[in-house]
C-alpha positions as CSV (number, residue, x, y, z in Angstrom):
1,X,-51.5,-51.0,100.9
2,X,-48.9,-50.9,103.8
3,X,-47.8,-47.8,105.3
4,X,-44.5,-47.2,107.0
5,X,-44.7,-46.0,110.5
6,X,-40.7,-44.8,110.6
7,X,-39.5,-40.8,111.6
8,X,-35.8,-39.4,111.6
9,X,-35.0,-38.1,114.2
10,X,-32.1,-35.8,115.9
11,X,-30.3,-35.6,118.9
12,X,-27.8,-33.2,119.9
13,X,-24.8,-33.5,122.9
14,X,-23.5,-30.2,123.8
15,X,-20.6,-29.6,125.5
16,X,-22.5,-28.6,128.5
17,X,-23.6,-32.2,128.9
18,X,-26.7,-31.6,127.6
19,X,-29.5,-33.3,125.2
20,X,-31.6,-31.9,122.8
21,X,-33.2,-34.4,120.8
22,X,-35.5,-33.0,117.8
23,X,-37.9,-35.0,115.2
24,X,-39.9,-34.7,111.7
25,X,-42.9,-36.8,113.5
26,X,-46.1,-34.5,114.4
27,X,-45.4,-35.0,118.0
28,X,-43.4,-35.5,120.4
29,X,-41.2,-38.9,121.0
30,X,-40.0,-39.6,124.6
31,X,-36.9,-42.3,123.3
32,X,-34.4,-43.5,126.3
33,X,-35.8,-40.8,128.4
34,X,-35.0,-38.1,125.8
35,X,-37.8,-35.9,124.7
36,X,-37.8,-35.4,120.5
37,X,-39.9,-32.5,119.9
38,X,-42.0,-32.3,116.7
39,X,-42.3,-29.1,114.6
40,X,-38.8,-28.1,115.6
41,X,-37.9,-27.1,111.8
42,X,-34.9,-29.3,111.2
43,X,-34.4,-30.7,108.1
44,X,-31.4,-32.1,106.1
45,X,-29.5,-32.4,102.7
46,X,-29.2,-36.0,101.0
47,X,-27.0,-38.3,103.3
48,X,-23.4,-40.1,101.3
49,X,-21.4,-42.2,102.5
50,X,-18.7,-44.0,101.0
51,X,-15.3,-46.2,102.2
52,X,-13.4,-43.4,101.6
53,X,-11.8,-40.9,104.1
54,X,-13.5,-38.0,102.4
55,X,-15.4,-35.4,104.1
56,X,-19.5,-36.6,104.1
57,X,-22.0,-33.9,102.4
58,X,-24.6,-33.2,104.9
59,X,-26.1,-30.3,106.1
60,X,-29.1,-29.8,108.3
61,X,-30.8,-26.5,108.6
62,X,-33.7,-25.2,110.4
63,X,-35.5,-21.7,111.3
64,X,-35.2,-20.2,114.9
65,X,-38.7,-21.0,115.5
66,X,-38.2,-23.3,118.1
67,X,-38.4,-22.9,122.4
68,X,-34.6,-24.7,122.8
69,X,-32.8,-23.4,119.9
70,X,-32.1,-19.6,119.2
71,X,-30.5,-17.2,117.7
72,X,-28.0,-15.8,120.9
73,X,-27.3,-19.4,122.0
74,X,-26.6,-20.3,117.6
75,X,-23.9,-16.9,118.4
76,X,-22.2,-17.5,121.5
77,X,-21.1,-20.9,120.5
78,X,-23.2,-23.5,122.3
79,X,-23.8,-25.3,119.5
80,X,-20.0,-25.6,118.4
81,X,-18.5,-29.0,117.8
82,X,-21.8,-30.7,119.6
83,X,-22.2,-34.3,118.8
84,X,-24.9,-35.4,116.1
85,X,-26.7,-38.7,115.9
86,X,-29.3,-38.5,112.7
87,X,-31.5,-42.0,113.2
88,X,-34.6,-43.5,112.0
89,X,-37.3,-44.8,114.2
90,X,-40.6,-46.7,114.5
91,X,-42.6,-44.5,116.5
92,X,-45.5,-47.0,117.0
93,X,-42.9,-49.3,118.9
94,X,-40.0,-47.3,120.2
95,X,-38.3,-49.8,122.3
96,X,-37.1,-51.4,118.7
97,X,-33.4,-50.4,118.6
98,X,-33.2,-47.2,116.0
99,X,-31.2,-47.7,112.5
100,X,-28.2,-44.4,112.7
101,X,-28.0,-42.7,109.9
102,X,-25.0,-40.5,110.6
103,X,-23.2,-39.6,113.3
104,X,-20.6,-36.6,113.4
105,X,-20.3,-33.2,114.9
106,X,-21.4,-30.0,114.4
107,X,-18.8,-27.8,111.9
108,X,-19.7,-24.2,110.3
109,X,-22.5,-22.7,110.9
110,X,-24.5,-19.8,108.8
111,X,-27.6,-17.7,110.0
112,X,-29.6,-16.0,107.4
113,X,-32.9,-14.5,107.5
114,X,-33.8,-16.0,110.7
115,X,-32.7,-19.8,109.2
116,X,-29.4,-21.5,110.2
117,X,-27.6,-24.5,108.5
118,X,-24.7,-26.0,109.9
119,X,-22.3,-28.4,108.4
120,X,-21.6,-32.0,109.5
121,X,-18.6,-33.2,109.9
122,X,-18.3,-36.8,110.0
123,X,-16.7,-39.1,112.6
124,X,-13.8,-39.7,110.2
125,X,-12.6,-36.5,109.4
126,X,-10.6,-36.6,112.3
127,X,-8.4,-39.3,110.6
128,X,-7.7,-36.5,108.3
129,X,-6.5,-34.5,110.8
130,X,-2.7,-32.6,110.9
131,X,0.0,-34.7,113.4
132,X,2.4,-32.0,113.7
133,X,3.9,-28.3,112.7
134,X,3.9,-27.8,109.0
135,X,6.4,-24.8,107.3
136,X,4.6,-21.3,107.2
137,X,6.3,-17.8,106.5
138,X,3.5,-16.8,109.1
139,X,3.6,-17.5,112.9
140,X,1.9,-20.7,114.1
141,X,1.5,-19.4,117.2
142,X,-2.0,-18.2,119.2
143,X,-0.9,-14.4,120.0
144,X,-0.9,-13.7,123.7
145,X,-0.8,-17.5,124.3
146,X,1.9,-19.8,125.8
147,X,4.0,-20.2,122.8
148,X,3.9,-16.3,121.9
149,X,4.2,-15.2,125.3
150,X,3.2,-11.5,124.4
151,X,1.5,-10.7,127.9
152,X,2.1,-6.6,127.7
153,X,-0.6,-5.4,125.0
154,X,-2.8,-2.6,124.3
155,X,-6.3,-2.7,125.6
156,X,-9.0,0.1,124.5
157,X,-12.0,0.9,126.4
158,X,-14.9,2.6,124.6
159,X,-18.3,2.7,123.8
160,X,-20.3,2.4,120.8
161,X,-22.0,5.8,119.5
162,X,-23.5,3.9,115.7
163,X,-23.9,0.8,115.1
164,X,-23.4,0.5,111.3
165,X,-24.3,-3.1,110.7
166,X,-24.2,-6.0,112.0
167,X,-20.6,-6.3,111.5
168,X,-19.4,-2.7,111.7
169,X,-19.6,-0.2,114.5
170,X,-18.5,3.4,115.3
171,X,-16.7,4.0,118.5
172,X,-15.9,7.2,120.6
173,X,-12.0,6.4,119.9
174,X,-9.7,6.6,117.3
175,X,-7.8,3.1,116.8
176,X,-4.9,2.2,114.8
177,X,-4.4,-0.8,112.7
178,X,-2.9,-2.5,115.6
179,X,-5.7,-3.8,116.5
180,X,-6.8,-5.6,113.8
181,X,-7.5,-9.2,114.4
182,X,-7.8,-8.4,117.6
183,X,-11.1,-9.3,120.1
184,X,-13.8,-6.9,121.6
185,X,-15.7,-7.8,123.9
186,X,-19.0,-6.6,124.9
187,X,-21.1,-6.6,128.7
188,X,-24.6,-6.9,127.9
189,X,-26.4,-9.0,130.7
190,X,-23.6,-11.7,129.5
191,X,-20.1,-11.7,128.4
192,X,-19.5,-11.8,124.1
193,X,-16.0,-11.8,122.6
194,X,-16.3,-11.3,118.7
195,X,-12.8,-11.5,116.7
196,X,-11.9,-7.6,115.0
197,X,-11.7,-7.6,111.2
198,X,-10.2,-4.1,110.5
199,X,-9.9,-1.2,112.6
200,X,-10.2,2.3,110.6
201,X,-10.0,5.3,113.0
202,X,-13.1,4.8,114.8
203,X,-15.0,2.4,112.8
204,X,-14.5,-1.4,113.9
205,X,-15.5,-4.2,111.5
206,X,-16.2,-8.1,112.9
207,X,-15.6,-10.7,111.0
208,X,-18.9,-11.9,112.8
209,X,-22.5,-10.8,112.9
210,X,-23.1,-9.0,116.3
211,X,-25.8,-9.9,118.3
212,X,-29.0,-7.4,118.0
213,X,-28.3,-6.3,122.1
214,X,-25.0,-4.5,121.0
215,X,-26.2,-1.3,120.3
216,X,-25.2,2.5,120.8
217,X,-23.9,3.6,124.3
218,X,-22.8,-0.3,124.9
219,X,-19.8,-0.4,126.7
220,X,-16.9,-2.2,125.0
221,X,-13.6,-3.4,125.5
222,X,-11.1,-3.9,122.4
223,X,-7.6,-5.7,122.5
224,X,-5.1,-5.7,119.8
225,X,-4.6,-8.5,117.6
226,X,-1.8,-9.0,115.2
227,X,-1.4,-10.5,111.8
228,X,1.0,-13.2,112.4
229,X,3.4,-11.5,110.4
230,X,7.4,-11.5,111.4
231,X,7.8,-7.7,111.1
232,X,4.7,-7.1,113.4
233,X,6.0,-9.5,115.9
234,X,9.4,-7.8,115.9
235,X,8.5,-4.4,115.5
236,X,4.7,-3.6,117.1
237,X,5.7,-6.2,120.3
238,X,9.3,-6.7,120.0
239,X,8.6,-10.6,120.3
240,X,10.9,-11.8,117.1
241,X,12.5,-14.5,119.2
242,X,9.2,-16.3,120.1
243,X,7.7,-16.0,116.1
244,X,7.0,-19.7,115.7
245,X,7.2,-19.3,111.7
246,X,9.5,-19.8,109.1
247,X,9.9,-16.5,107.2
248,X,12.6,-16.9,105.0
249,X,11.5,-20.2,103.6
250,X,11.8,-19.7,99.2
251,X,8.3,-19.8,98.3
252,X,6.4,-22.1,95.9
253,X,7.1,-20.1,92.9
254,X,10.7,-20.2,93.9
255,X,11.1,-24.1,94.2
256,X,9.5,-25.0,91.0
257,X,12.1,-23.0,88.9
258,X,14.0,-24.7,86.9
259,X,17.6,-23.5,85.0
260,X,16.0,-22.0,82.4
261,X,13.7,-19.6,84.1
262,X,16.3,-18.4,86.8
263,X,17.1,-14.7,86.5
């Protein structure tokens, strides 16, 4: 009876230049000079492909078990948009060229009960992508950035007497809803920015999980945000001639009318 002697293995390219590599063998595979460590916990969904331009269905997950991957670095974002090579290998002769599976980048990714999964987005998804400004009745532009041009805006400094959850706090300060969808940012050995869901007087809610090291008496810093709508640009930051939308536009229920259903 022959037995195959073949492993999948991973390898991830940050944007810091660096490479993990990761593998379902039972130990480790030095490959090109890469080290592949074994019982790293990855695994992944079924793998489809087609000719199409559609979006591939793969996910790989894995629990924060390992010595390189963890749950800060999985929250600040050094794992965003990092290149993915999924290949098969012979790991009784490694010099043998290795058969790709997939290749793609690093999309959403989820943490639950000490387990991530993250998305893969294929190589030709970016065929798919938007050339140019489409019609919206909400601004287009990134607020405080160079097409808003909003550079005068309310910053609050505070500090955190209760955290809630791990996506609502309760500050020292009273806040107004002006700073919803705004950013606070938080000093605790290193910099995080997490994007503000909802401000209600002195309760904050993320639209992220907060890392475990944000906790009461944590100094914060919390800038307004706004909503992207045409009456908050005009009159929360009196910025109505840089709104890069298109408020006035008739809406799809109003294009689809037809003479009969006009009132």
């Amino acid at each position: 009876m022959s037995v195959t002697t073949l492993s999948t293995c991973w390898k991830l390219k940050l944007k810091d230049k660096r490479i993990l590599g990761f593998t379902d063998f039972i130990r480790d595979l030095d490959i090109d000079g890469v080290i592949y460590k074994a019982k790293s916990g990855f695994s992944s969904s079924a793998i489809e492909s087609d000719i199409s331009l559609s979006a591939d269905n793969l996910e790989i997950s894995g629990f924060l078990d390992s010595d390189i991957i963890d749950k800060e670095d999985l929250l600040s974002g050094i794992y965003d948009h990092a290149y993915l090579e999924i290949f098969i290998m012979n790991y009784q002769d490694i010099k043998l060229s290795p058969f790709i599976l997939k290749s793609g980048y690093l999309g959403e990714i989820r943490l639950k009960n000490n387990q991530f999964t993250a998305e893969v987005i294929g190589i030709t998804d970016v065929l798919s992508n938007q050339i140019g400004k489409l019609y919206s009745p909400t601004c287009r532009a990134r607020f405080a950035g160079k097409e808003c041009r909003v550079s005068d805006y309310p910053i609050i400094k505070c500090k955190i007497l209760k955290r809630y959850s791990s996506t609502q706090i309760l500050i020292n300060k009273a806040i107004s809803g002006m700073f919803n969808y705004g950013v606070a940012e938080f000093k605790v050995g290193r910099d995080i920015s997490i994007p503000v869901r909802e401000c209600n007087g002195k309760i904050v809610t993320f639209a992220f999980s907060i890392p475990d090291e944000v906790k009461a008496r944590t100094q914060c810093i919390i800038r307004s945000g706004c909503d992207k709508k045409l009456s908050t640009c005009s009159d929360i930051y009196n910025n109505a001639v840089n709104f890069r939308g298109e408020p006035h536009i008739p809406g799809v229920d109003e294009i689809h009318k037809t003479a009969g259903t006009f009132k």
